[in-house]
N, C-alpha and C positions, 0 to 999 in steps of 0.2 A: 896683501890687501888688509887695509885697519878696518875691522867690525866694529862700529861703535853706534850706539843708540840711546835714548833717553828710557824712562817709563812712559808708557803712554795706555793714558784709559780706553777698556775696550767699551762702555758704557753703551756706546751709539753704535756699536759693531764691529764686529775686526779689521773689514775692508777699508772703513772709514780708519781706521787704528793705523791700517799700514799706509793709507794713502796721507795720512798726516805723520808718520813718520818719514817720508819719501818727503816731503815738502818742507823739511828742514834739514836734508842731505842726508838722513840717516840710513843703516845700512843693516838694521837690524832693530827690535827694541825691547822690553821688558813689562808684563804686564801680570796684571790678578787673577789669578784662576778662581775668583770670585771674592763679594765683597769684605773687601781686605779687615774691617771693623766689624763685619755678621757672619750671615753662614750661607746668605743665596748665592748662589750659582747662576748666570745668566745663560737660559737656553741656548743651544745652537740653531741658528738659522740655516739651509742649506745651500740659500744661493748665497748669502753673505759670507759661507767658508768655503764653496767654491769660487766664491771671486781675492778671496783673501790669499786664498792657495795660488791661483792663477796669476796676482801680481806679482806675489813672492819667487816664485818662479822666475817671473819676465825678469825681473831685476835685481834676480840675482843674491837675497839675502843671505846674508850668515846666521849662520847658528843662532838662535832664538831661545826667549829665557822665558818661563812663568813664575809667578811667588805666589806661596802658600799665601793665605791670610792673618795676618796679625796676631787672630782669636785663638790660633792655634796651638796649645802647649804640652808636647809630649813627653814632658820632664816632671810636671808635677804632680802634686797628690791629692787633688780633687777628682774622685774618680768619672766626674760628670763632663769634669772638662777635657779629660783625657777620651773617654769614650765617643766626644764630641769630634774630638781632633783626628781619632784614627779611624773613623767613619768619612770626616770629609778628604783625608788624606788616599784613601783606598780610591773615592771618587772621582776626585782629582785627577790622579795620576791614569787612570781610565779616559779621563775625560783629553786628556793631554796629548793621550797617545793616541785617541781618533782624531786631535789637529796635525796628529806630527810636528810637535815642537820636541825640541832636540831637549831642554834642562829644564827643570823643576827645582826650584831651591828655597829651603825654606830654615827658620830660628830653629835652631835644635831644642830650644824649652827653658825655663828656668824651672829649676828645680824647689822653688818657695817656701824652703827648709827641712825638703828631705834628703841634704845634702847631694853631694855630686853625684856616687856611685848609684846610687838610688834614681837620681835622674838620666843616669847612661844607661841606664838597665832598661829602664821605663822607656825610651826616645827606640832601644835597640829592638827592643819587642816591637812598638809599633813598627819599626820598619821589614823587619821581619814578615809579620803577618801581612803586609802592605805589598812587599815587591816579590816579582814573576817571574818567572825566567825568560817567559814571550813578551815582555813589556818592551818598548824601543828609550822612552822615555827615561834619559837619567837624571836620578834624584841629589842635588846638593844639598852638602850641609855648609849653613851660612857661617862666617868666620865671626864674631860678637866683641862687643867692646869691653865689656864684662861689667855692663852696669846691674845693680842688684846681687840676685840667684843666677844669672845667665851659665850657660852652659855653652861652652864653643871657643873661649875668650882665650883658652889654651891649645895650641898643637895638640898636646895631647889630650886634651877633650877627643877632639875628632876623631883622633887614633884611636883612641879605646872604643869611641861607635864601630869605625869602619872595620876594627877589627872581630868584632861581634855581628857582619853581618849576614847572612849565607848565604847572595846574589852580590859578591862583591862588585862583578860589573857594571854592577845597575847602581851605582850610587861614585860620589867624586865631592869635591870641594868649591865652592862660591867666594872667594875671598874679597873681603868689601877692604878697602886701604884706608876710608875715617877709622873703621873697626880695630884692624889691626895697630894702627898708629898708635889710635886708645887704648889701647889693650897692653901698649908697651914694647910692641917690635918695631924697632926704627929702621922705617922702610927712609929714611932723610937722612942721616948718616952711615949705614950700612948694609944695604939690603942684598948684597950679595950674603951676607950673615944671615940674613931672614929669610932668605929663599936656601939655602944651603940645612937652615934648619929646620924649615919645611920638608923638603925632601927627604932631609935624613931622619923624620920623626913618622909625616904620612906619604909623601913620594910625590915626586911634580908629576906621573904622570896620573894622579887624581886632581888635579887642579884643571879646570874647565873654564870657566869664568870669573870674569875683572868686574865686583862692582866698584867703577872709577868716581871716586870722592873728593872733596880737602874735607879741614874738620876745625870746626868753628874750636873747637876745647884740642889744651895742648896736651903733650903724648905723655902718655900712664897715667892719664886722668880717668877713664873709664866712663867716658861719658858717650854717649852714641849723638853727636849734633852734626849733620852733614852741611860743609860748604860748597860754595860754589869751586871750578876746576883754578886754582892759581890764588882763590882769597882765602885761606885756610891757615893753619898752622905749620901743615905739610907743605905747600907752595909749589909753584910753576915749574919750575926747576926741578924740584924731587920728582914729582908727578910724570914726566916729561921722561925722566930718567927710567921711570916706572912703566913706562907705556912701551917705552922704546929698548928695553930690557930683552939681552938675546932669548932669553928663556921665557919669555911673557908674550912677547910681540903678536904672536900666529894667536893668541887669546879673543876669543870677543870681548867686551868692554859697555860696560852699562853705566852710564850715568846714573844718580840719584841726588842730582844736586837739586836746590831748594830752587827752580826756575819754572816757567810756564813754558810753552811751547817756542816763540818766540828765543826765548832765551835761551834756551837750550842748541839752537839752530846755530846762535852766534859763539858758543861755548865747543861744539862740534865743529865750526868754521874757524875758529882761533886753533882749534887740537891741530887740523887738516892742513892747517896755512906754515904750524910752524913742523911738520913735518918733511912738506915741501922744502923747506928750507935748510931742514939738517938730515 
């Protein structure tokens, strides 16, 4: 069965979140574990998460994704902003685990010139002090384009976290495809290479989630500009190859393309239509 979903705001509530996911065929979706530019957290209502649970249920969803917010950076060296992060980070993932959503995935940091190791250090402590052994919820680290200081833009970025974390099970990888494209692994001419160097660096079986892209900027540009699925630089065809990839397929799959609801519906009906097909 393809898991596929868009982002969608929980603003108005989750129920409504899922029951507008459901109304453009989706089968899954992705959303904020609060406001993605600040720092509130929208209360939990308790009939709105038991009706949010009880749909999910009925119909079956897949595995379900949160993202940190934006403001979050556990790589750099402003100790105010870090303190910030692993405060709302500990919350979060608290907060995640009384909805039962399956992934948490968030920017590993940019490091804004305290070089890389210095930012692995920093990212690895906070996740440390952060994750449980009784948590249910696993935490992703995003794959990055490598624009700026970013940290993640490399396999072995990730590797060096994952390898520094002592709840190894509580933690896996989020691999965005505009990202990696950018970043210079040509998932468009070789991605049995890209996936064979993925494994062989952090191991496919920490890869959990697809955020599925194209990318306005072309590859080993380092730029993070998401397209829509088929107008990108990466294209229909790669994409397509990518979804449908023996070792990717059973993946959930998130959209992040630059569409409203609407659009997303007929981006999720062209993925669905050409599946049918081949």
């Amino acid at each position: 069965m393809l898991v596929i979903g868009p982002h969608i705001s929980i603003a108005k509530g989750y129920s409504k979140a899922i029951n507008a996911a459901l109304d453009i065929g989706a089968n899954t979706f992705q959303f904020f574990t609060r406001n993605p530019r600040g720092g509130n957290a929208k209360e939990f209502n308790e009939k709105d998460i038991a009706e949010f649970q009880r749909i999910r249920k009925k119909n079956n969803f897949g595995a379900m994704l949160a993202h940190a917010p934006y403001t979050m950076n556990l790589g750099g060296k402003k100790d105010d902003v870090y303190e910030f992060g692993r405060r709302i980070f500990k919350e979060d993932i608290k907060r995640m685990d009384e909805l039962e959503i399956e992934y948490m995935c968030f920017h590993p940091g940019s490091h804004v010139g305290g070089g890389i190791e210095f930012g692995i250090d920093r990212i690895t402590n906070a996740l440390n002090e952060s994750l449980t052994e009784d948590q249910n919820v696993i935490i992703l680290l995003e794959t990055m384009s490598g624009k700026g200081t970013e940290i993640g833009h490399d396999f072995e970025h990730i590797k060096s976290i994952i390898d520094k974390i002592n709840y190894k099970d509580k933690i896996g990888v989020c691999l965005d495809t505009c990202h990696i494209f950018s970043a210079g692994y040509d998932i468009v001419n070789d991605l049995d290479g890209v996936l064979d160097e993925f494994d062989k660096i952090i191991g496919l079986d920490k890869l959990k989630v697809i955020h599925f892209n194209d990318s306005m900027m072309p590859f080993k540009s380092n730029k993070d500009r998401h397209a829509g699925i088929g107008e990108g630089e990466i294209g229909f065809k790669a994409l397509m190859e990518f979804m449908t990839h023996e070792k990717l397929k059973h993946l959930p799959f998130f959209l992040e393309t630059p569409y409203d609801d609407e659009g997303h519906k007929k981006e999720i009906e062209m993925i669905r239509d050409f599946l049918k097909k081949n």
